[in-house]
SEKOL-313325 format. One record per residue (C-alpha): residue number from 1; x, y, z; chain. Coordinates in nm, 3 decimals, always signed. Example, Ala and Ser with C-alpha at 12.3 -4.5 7.8 and 13.67 -1.06 7.14 Angstrom:
2
(rec 1,(+1.230,-0.450,+0.780),"A")
(rec 2,(+1.367,-0.106,+0.714),"A")
END
This chain:
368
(rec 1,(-8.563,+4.096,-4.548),"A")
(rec 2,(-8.327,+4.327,-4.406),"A")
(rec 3,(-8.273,+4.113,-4.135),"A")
(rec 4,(-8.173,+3.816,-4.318),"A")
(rec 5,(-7.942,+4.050,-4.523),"A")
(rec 6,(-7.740,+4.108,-4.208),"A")
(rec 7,(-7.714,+3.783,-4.074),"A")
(rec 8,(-7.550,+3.674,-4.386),"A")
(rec 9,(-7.335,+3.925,-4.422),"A")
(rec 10,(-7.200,+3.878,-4.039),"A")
(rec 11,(-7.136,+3.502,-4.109),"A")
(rec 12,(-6.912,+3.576,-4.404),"A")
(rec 13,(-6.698,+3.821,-4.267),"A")
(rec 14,(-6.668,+3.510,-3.954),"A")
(rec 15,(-6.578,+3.258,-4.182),"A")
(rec 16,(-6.315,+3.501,-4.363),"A")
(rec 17,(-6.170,+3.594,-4.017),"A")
(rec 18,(-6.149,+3.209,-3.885),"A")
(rec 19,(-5.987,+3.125,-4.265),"A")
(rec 20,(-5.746,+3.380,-4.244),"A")
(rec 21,(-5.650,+3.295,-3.860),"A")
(rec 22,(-5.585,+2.958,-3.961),"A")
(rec 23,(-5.350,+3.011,-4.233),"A")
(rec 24,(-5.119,+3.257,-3.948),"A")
(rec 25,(-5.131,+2.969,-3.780),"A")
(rec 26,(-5.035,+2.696,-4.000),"A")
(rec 27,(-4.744,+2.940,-4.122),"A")
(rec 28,(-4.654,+2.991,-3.784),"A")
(rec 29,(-4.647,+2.588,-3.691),"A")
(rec 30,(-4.440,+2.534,-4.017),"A")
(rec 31,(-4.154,+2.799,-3.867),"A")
(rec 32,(-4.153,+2.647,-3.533),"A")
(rec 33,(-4.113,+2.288,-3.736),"A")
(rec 34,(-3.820,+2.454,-3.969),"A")
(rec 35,(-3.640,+2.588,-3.610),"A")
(rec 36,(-3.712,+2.302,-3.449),"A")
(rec 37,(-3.508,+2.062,-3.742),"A")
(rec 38,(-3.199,+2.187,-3.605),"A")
(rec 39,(-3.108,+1.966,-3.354),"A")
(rec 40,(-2.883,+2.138,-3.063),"A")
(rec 41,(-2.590,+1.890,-2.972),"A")
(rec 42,(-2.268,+1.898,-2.747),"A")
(rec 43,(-1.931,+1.714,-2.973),"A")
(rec 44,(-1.606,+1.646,-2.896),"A")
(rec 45,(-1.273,+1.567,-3.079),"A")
(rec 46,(-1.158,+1.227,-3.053),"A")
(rec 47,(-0.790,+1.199,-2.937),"A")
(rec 48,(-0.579,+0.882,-2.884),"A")
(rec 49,(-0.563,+0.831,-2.416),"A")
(rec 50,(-0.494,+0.571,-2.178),"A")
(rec 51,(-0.801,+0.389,-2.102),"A")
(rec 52,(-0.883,+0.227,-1.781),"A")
(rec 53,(-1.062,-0.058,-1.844),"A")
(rec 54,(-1.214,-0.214,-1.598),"A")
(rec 55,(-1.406,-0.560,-1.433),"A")
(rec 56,(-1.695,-0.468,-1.200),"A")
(rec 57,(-1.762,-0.775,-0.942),"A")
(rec 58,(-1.872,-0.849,-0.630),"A")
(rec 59,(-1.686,-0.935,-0.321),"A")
(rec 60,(-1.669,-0.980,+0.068),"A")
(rec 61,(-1.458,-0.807,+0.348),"A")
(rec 62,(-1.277,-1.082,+0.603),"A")
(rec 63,(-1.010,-0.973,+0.805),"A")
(rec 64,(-0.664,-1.075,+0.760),"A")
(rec 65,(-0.643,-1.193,+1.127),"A")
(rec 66,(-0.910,-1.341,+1.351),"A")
(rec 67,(-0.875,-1.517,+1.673),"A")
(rec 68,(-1.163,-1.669,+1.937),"A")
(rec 69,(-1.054,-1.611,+2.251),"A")
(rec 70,(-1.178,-1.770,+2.511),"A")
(rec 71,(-1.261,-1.673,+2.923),"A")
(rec 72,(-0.934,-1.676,+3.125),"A")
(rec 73,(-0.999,-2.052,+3.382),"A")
(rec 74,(-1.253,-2.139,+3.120),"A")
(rec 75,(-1.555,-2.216,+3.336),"A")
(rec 76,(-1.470,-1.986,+3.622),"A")
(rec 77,(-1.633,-1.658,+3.738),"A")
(rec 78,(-1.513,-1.366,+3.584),"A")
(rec 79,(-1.405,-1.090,+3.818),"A")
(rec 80,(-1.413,-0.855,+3.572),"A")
(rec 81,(-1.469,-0.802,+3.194),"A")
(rec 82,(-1.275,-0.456,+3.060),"A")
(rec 83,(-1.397,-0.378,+2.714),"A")
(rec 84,(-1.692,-0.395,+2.496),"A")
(rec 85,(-1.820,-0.475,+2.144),"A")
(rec 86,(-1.686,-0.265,+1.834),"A")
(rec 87,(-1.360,-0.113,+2.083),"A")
(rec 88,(-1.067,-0.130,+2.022),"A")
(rec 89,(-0.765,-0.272,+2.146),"A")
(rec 90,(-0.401,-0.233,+2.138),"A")
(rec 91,(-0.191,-0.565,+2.130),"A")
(rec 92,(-0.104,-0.655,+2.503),"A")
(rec 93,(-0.460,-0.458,+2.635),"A")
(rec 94,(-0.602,-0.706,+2.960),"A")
(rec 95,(-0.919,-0.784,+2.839),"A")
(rec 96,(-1.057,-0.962,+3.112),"A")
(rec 97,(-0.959,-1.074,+3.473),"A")
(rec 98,(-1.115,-1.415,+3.644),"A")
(rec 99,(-1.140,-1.480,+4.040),"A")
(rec 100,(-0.769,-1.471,+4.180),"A")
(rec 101,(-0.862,-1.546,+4.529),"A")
(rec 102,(-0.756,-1.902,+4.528),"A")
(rec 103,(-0.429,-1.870,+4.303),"A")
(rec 104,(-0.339,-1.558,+4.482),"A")
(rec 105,(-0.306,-1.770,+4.824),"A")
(rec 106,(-0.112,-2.074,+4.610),"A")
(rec 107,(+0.119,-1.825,+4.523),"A")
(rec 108,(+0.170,-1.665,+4.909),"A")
(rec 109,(+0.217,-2.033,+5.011),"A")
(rec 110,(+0.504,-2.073,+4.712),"A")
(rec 111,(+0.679,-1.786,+4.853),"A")
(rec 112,(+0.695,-1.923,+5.194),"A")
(rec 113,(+0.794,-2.288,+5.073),"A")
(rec 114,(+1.087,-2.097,+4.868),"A")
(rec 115,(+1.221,-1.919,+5.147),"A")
(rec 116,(+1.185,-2.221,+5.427),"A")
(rec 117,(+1.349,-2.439,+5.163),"A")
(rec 118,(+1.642,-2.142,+5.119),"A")
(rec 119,(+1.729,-2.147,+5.446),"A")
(rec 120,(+1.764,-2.561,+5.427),"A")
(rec 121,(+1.958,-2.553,+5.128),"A")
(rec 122,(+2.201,-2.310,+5.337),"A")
(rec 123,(+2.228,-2.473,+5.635),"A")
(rec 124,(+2.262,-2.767,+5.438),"A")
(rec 125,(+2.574,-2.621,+5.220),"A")
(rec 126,(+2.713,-2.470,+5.538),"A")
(rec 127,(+2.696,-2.843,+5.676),"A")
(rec 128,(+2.890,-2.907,+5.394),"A")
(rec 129,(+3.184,-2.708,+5.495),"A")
(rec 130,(+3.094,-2.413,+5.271),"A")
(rec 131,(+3.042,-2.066,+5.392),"A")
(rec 132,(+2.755,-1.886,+5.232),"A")
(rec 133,(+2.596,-1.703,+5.533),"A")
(rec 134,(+2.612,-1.392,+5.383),"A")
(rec 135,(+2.530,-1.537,+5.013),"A")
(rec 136,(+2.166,-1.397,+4.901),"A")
(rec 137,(+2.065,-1.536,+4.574),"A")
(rec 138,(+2.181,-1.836,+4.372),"A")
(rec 139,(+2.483,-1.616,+4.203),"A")
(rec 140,(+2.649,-1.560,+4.470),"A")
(rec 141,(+2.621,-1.922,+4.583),"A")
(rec 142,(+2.751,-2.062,+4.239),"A")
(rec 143,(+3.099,-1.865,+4.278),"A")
(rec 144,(+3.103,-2.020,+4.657),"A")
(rec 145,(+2.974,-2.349,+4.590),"A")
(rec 146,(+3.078,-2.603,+4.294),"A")
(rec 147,(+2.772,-2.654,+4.051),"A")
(rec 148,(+2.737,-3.043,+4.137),"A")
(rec 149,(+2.742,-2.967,+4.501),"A")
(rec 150,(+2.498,-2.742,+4.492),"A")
(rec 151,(+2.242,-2.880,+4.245),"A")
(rec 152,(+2.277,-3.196,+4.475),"A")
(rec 153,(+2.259,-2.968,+4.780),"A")
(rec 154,(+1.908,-2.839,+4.584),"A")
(rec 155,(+1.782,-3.122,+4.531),"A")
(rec 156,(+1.788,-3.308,+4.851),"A")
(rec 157,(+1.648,-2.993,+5.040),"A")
(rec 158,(+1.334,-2.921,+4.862),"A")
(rec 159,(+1.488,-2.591,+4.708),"A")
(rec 160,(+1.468,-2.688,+4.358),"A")
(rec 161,(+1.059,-2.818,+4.425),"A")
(rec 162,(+0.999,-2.494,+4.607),"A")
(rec 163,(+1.117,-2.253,+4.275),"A")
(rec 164,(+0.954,-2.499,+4.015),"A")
(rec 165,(+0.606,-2.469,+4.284),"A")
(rec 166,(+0.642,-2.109,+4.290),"A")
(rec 167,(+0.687,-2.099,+3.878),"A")
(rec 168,(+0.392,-2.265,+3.849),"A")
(rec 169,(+0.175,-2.052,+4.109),"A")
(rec 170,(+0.273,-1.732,+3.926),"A")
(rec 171,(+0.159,-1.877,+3.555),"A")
(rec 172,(-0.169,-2.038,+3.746),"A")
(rec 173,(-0.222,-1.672,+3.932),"A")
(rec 174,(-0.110,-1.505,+3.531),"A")
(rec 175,(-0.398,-1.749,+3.298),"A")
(rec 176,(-0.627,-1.551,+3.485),"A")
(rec 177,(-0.564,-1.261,+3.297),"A")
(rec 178,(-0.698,-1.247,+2.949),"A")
(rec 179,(-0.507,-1.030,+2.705),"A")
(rec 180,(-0.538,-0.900,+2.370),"A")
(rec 181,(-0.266,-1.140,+2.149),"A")
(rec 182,(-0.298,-0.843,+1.856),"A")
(rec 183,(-0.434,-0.514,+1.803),"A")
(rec 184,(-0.809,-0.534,+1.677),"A")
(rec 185,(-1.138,-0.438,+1.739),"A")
(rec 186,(-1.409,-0.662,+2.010),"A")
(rec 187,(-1.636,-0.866,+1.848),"A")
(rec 188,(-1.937,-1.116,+1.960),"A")
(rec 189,(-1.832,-1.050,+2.350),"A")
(rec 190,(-2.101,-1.275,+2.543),"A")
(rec 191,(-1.895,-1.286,+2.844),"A")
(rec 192,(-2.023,-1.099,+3.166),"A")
(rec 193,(-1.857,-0.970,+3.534),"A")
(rec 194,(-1.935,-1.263,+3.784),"A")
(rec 195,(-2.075,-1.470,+3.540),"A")
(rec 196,(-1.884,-1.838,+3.419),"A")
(rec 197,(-1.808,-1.883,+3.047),"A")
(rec 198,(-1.574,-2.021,+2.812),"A")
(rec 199,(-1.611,-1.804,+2.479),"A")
(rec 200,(-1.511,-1.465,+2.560),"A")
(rec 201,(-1.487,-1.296,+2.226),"A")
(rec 202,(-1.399,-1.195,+1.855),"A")
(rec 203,(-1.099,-1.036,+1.832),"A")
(rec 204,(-1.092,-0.881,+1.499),"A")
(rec 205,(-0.767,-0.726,+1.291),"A")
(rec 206,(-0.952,-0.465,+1.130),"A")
(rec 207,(-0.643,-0.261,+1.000),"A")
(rec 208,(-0.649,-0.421,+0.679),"A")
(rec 209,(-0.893,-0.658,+0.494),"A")
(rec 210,(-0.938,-0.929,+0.238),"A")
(rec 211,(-1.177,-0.903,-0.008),"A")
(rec 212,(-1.276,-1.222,-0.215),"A")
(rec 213,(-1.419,-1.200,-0.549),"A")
(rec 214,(-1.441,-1.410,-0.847),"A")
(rec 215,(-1.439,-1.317,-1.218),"A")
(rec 216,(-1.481,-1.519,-1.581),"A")
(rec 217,(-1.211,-1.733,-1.703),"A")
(rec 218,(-1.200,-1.488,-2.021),"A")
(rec 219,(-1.136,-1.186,-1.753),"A")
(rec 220,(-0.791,-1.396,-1.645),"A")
(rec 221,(-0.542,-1.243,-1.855),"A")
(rec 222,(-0.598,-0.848,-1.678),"A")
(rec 223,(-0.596,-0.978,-1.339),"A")
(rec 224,(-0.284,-1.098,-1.155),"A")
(rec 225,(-0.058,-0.993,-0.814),"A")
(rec 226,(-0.045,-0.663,-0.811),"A")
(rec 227,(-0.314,-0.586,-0.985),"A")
(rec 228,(-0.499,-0.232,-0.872),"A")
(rec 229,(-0.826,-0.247,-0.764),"A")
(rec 230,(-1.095,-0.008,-0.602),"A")
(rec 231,(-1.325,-0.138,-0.302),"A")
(rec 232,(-1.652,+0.060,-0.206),"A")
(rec 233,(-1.863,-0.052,+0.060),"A")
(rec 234,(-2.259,-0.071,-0.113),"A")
(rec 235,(-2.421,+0.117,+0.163),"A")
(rec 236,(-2.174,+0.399,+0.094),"A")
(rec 237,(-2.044,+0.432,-0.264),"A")
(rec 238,(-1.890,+0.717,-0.313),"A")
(rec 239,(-1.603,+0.573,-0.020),"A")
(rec 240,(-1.363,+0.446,-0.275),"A")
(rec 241,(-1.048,+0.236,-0.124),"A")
(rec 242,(-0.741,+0.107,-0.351),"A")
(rec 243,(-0.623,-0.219,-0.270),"A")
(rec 244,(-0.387,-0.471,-0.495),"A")
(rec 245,(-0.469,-0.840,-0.595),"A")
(rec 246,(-0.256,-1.026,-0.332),"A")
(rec 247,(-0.410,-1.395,-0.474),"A")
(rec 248,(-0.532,-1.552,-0.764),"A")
(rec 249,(-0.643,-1.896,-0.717),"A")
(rec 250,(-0.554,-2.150,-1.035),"A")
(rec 251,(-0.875,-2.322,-1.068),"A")
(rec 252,(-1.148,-2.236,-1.235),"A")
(rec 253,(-1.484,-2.399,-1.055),"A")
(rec 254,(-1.754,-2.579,-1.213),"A")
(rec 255,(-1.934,-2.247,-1.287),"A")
(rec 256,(-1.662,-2.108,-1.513),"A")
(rec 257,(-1.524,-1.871,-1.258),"A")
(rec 258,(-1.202,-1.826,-1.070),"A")
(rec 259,(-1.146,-1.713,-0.740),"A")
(rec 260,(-0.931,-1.392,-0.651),"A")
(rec 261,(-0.792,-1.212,-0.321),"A")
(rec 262,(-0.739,-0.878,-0.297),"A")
(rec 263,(-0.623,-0.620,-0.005),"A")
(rec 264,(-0.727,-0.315,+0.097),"A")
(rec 265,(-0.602,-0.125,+0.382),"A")
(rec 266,(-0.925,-0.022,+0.621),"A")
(rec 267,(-0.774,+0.373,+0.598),"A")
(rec 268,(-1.092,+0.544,+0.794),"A")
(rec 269,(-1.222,+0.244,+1.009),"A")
(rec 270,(-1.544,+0.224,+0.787),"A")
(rec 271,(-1.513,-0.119,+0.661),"A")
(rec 272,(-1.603,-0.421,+0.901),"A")
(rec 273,(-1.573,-0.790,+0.852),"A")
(rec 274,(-1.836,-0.952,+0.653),"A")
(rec 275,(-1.917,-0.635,+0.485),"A")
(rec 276,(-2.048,-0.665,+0.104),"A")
(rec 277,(-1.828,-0.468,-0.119),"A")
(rec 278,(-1.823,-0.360,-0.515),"A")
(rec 279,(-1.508,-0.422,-0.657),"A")
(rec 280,(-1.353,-0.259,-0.952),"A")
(rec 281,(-1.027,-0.438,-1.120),"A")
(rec 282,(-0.821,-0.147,-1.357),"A")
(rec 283,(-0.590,-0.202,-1.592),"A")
(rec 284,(-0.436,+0.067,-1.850),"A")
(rec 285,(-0.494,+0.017,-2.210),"A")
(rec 286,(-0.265,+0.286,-2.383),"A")
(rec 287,(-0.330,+0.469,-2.695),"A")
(rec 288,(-0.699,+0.423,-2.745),"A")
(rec 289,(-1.026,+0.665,-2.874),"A")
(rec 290,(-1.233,+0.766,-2.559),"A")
(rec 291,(-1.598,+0.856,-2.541),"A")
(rec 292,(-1.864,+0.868,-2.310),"A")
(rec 293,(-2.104,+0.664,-2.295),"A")
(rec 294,(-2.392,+0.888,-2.379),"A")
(rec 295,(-2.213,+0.937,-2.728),"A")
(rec 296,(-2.276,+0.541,-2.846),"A")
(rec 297,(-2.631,+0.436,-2.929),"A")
(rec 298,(-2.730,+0.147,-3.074),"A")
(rec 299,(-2.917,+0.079,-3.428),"A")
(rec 300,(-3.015,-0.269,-3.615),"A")
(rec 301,(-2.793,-0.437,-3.335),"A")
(rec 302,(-2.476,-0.181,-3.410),"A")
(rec 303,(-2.284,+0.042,-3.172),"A")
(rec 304,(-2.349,+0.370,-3.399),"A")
(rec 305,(-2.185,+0.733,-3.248),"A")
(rec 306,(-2.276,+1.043,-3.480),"A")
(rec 307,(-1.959,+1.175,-3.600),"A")
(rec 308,(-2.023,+1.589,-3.716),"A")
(rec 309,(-1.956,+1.728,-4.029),"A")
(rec 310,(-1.775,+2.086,-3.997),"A")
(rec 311,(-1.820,+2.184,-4.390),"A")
(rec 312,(-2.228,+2.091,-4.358),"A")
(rec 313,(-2.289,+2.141,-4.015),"A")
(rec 314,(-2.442,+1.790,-4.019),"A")
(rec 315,(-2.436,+1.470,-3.802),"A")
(rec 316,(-2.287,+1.138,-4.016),"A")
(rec 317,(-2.388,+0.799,-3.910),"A")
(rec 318,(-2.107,+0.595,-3.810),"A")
(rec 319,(-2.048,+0.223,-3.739),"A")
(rec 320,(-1.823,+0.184,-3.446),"A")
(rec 321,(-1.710,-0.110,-3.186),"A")
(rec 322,(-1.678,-0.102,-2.827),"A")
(rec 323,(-1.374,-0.221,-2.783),"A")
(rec 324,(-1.356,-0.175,-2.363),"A")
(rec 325,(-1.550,-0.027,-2.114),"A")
(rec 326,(-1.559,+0.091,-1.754),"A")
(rec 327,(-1.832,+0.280,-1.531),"A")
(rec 328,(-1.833,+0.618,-1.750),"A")
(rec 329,(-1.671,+0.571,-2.090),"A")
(rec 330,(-1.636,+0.351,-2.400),"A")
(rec 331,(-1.310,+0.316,-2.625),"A")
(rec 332,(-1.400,+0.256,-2.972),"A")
(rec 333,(-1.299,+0.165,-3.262),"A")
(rec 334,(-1.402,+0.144,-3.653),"A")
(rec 335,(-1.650,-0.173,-3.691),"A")
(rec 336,(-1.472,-0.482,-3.865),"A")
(rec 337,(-1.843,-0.603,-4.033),"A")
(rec 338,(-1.922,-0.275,-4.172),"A")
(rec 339,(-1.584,-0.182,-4.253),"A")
(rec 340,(-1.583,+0.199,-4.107),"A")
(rec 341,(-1.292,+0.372,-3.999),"A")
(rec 342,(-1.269,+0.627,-3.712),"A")
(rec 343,(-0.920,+0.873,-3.649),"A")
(rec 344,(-0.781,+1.062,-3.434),"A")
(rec 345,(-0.915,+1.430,-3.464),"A")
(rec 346,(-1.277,+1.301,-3.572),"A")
(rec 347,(-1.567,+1.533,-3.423),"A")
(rec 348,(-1.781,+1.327,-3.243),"A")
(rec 349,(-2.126,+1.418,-3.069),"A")
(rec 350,(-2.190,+1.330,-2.704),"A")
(rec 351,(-2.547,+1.464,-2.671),"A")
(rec 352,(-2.843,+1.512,-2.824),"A")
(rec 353,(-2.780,+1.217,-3.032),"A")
(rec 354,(-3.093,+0.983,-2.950),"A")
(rec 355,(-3.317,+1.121,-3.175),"A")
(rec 356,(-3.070,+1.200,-3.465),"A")
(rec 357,(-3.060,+1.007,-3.774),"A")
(rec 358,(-2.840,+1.032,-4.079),"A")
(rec 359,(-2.756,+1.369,-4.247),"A")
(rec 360,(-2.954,+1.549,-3.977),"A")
(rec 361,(-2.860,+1.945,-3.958),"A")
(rec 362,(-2.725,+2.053,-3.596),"A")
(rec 363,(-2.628,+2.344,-3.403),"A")
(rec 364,(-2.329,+2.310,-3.183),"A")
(rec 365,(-2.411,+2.422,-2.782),"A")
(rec 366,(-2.112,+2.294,-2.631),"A")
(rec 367,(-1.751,+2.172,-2.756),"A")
(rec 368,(-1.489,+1.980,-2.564),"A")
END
């Protein structure tokens, strides 16, 4: 009987222990809940800036200037080739020589046709009753010898043949030289030493580039010459370029877009032709409320930012509409359909705000 006594009396004082643990911790749970209503948030004060609004597209490098140039005596052998893909080149650079062997011989035979048919033309003029023994070079036998005379006296003894043979043997003996027509960078090169070929190569102006882009017919009126834009490469985004809108083309196409051409000047030699760019057009809007995006959320299909109350340290609900917006920020104003107002001055929170809902009690962390 004792026994039984015990037991009994061990399982009430349990039950009173467990009873009284639990109520701790339920009054325990219910502070953590009461700190935890306090939602911490960073705000800022709205204040009237220029915005840069901007259109995000899409676009693709050319260069401005691109030639194919082909093998010096297309269809010859190549004595030598002198540069390689991706060098560059400065305007005038030889770029490639062909087999001179036979011109260079055409051109020793020129010489010696020149000089027999010199000393013809001399003893011809001397002949003539002239005396231009000591006369070395056509000057000095144009103050000797009247100008019809001696084109006649030319003519007749294979002088004037011998310099046009002789022109040509030098420009036959110089097309076997290739050289660079502008300063650029080599491109496609298939040719090879000792090898025949007619294409030869790219040559690429790489200093600056186009970039060609298209936007919406509604996007018109903030693009035009002049315009500033921003050009990064999408393997490497954080290389920003400005450039200006050198073209806009007056036709929109059959997909409601019009065509534009911007430049951008290649400053560090990253970009290459046919690269695939992202394009940012800015303009300046002046006088306009700036926040960040992380400060607009949306409810019931509204743009909604949480404006904060000083006197009662709580967040407000507030209508708003985006009125532009670019890569980090909105501007905003009141919204038309639920007739709110926002003002210069207005606290507005920037984060923290997902969670929040009307007349919510906050603590302020940060404050820009």
């Amino acid at each position: 009987m004792n026994t039984k006594l015990m037991i009994a009396a061990i399982m009430v004082v349990t039950l009173t222990s467990c009873k009284n643990s639990k109520s701790e911790n339920d009054e325990g749970n219910l502070v953590a809940e009461q700190e935890q209503a306090i939602a911490e948030v960073d705000t800022m004060t709205l204040s009237l800036q220029t915005f840069q609004k901007q259109i995000l597209c899409n676009g693709r490098l050319s260069a401005i200037r691109k030639a194919e140039l082909m093998c010096p005596r297309s269809g010859e052998i190549l004595q030598s080739v002198n540069v390689q893909n991706g060098q560059h080149v400065n305007a005038g650079s030889l770029l490639a020589v062909a087999d001179t062997r036979d011109r260079s011989v055409e051109l020793d035979k020129a010489r010696h046709d020149l000089e027999r048919a010199r000393v013809e033309l001399q003893d011809k003029l001397i002949g003539l009753g002239y005396d231009v023994g000591a006369a070395t070079s056509e000057e000095e036998l144009a103050k000797i010898v009247p100008a019809d005379v001696l084109k006649r006296a030319e003519v007749t003894s294979g002088y004037y043949s011998a310099k046009f043979s002789i022109q040509s043997a030098r420009t036959q003996l110089s097309d076997c030289k290739l050289i660079a027509p502008f300063s650029g960078r080599i491109s496609d090169l298939v040719a090879r030493p000792h090898q025949r070929g007619d294409k030869f190569c790219t040559l690429i102006d790489d200093s600056y580039f186009d970039v060609e882009f298209r936007i919406l017919e509604a996007e018109l009126s903030s693009v035009r010459r002049g315009t500033a834009v921003k050009v990064s490469p999408f393997i490497s985004e954080e290389d920003v370029l400005d450039g200006t809108v050198a073209e806009v083309n007056p036709t929109v196409d059959d997909k409601g877009l019009i065509k534009v051409k911007a430049r951008v000047k290649n400053n560090d030699g990253k970009l290459i032709d046919g690269m695939n760019v992202k394009v940012i057009v800015e303009n300046s809007v002046p006088d306009m409320l700036i926040v960040p995006k992380e400060a607009v959320v949306e409810r019931d299909g509204y743009h909604v930012v949480f404006m904060y109350d000083p006197k009662t340290s709580r967040a407000v609900w507030t209508y708003v509409d985006v009125a532009y917006s670019n890569l980090t920020s909105f501007a905003i104003t009141g919204c038309a359909k639920k007739e709110t107002e926002i003002h210069e001055g207005d606290i507005v929170i920037t984060s923290g705000n997902l969670n929040l809902a009307d007349d919510t009690e906050v603590s302020i962390v940060k404050e820009e």
